[in-house]
Each structure stands twice: as C-alpha cells, then as structure tokens.
C-alpha positions, 0 to 999 in steps of 0.5 A: 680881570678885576673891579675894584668897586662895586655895590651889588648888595644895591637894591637895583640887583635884586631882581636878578643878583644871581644872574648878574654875578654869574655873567660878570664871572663869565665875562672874565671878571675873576675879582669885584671888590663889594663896597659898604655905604654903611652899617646895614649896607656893609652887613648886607655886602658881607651877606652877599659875599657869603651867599656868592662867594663860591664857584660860578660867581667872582671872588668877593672882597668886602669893604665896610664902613661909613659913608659920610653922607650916611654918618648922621644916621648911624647911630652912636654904637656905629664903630662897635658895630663896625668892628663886629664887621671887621671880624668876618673872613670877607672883609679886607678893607675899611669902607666907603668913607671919607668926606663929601663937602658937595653943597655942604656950607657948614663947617660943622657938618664937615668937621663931623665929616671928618672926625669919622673919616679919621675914626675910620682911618685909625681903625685901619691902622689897628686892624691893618687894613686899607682903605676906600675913600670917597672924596668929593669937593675936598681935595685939600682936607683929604689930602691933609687926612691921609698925610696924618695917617701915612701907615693907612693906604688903599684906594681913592675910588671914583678919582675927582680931581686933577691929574696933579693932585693925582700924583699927589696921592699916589705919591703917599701910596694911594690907588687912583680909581678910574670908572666909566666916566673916562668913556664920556667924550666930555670928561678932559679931567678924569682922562688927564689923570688916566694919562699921567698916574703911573700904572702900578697906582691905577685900579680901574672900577665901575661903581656897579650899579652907579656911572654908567655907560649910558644914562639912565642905564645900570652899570656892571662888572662886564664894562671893564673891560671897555674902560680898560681899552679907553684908558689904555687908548689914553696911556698909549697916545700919551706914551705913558705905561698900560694898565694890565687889569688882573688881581692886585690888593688895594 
C-alpha cells in the first residue's frame, strides 16, 4: 500500500519521526509520497527522505513546491531555489501548489496566486514532472490552468469539489485525492466522488499530520488502510470498480 501525501517533515513528527515511519512501514505502507509546503519546508522533506529513505522505513518520494498561502514569504530568488530542489534524486514531483481563494476577496492576491501556479506549472513541463495541486475555492480558475497546461499531470490532493467536477479533472489525466474526511458520516460531497471517479484515477492519501480520524487527533499513514475500506465500501454500494491501493506514479 501506499499514501499518496503526507507531510511528516511537520514539526508535529518531531518527537517521534522515527518511530512513526517505522510503523507505518510495518503497517504494510511500502510508499508515502512527502509533500513540501515551501522552500524550507520542501528542503526539509528531501532531508527527511534522505535521513529514512532505507530499510525498515517506507519509500519516500518528495514533491517540492510552493503553496500558495505561503508565496508571499518566499522570497524573489523562490524559483532558482526551487530548481536547486528539483536536482536532488528524491524529488519526483512539483508541489504543493496551486490556488487557495478561502476568504481571499482581492483579486490581486488571486492573480499572484496564479501566476505562481502556472510558474510551477511550466517548470513541470521543463522538467517533466507532475504535479501536486491544492485547490480550495477555485475550482473554475484550477480547471481553466490545468487545461492550458495539458502536458502537466499528477494529483488533485485532498479532492474539494463535486463528483462532476471530478470527472471533469480526471477527464484532462488528473489523479483525484481521497483522504479521511470520506470517513466522516457527514461528508455527502467527497463520498459522491469516491463513488463515481473511475478507479485508475483515484489515489487515496491522508495528509499526515493534517485530516484526522478524530479531532484534535494526529493522522498518519496507518489510516490507509481505513480509507481504502470506507471508499470501497462506497464503490461497492454504487456498483462502480474497487481501488486496489498499491504502487502507482502520480
């Protein structure tokens, strides 16, 4: 099995990173595909994947990138030193980024959001690397990008929209991320799109340490398994394909 993103270069790991990576292997998690949030945070994940990279740990794959709640603090020199990133053998993917309109009002604030989202988006289609996109609130505009950018693929990661727009994105090649909130009695929205995405689109995460299980909790890789059930559970009931959770590429 595998967790197509997670964040356990977090601070919340700190205490016990090791620890935490040694049973998520043990779990029967082969694969956790490390999210960078940016500059710092994406060199600190390919540290981590250095530092856990061998036996008794999973398989690390880094993302690196810029998040676009976190552009303004970037610094002007953010893509040089994206690109310094993009050298290192870990990295095999571009990362979070994408756009963020939550309580965002002015439009200049979402235009810088999304000149560096398609910065990122052209460094993809130099490098040939996919991508990881956050989208919250901007369904339209993300879907507009990604069409402009149609040699660009990878994974929608924590999936916020409807199941039509779903089809929509995995229509253009785009991986649809399922996390835990398709647990949470409640959540009609993400369990529609678990019901109709077709499978081979599907890649099933849990944002480690963010989503989870419980409130006020910290996730991990070990509640894949739980959302594999749950989303299978819906696949099933709805007579669509089940997702078989093993090593697949963005």
């Amino acid at each position: 099995m595998y967790d197509a993103h997670v964040h356990y270069h977090d601070k919340a790991f700190d205490r016990d990173r090791e620890e935490i990576l040694k049973a998520v292997k043990a779990a029967g998690i082969d694969l956790v595909c490390e999210a960078g949030e940016d500059i710092e945070g994406s060199l600190a994940a390919v540290r981590m994947a250095e530092r856990y990279g061998g036996a008794g740990y999973p398989e690390i794959k880094v993302s690196v990138g810029l998040h676009p709640l976190y552009m303004e603090a970037a610094g002007a020199d953010w893509q040089e030193r994206l690109k310094e990133l993009l050298k290192c053998p870990a990295v095999t993917a571009i990362g979070e980024c994408g756009l963020d309109y939550r309580g965002i009002k002015d439009e200049g604030i979402r235009q810088r959001q999304r000149e560096v989202f398609e910065a990122q988006l052209r460094l993809c289609e130099e490098y040939g690397l996919p991508a990881v996109v956050h989208s919250v609130d901007a369904a339209a505009d993300t879907l507009k990008i990604l069409k402009a950018h149609s040699k660009v693929s990878g994974l929608l990661h924590g999936f916020a929209y409807s199941a039509e727009m779903a089809e929509q994105f995995a229509a253009l090649g785009w991986k649809i991320g399922i996390n835990a909130l398709v647990l949470r009695p409640g959540a009609k929205k993400i369990k529609e799109v678990a019901a109709v995405v077709p499978a081979a689109s599907v890649r099933l995460e849990t944002d480690a340490p963010y989503m989870p299980l419980i409130k006020g909790s910290r996730n991990d890789s070990r509640n894949i398994p739980a959302i594999i059930e749950a989303v299978n559970s819906i696949r099933k009931e709805a007579g669509a394909e089940p997702i078989c959770q093993e090593q697949a590429s963005l």
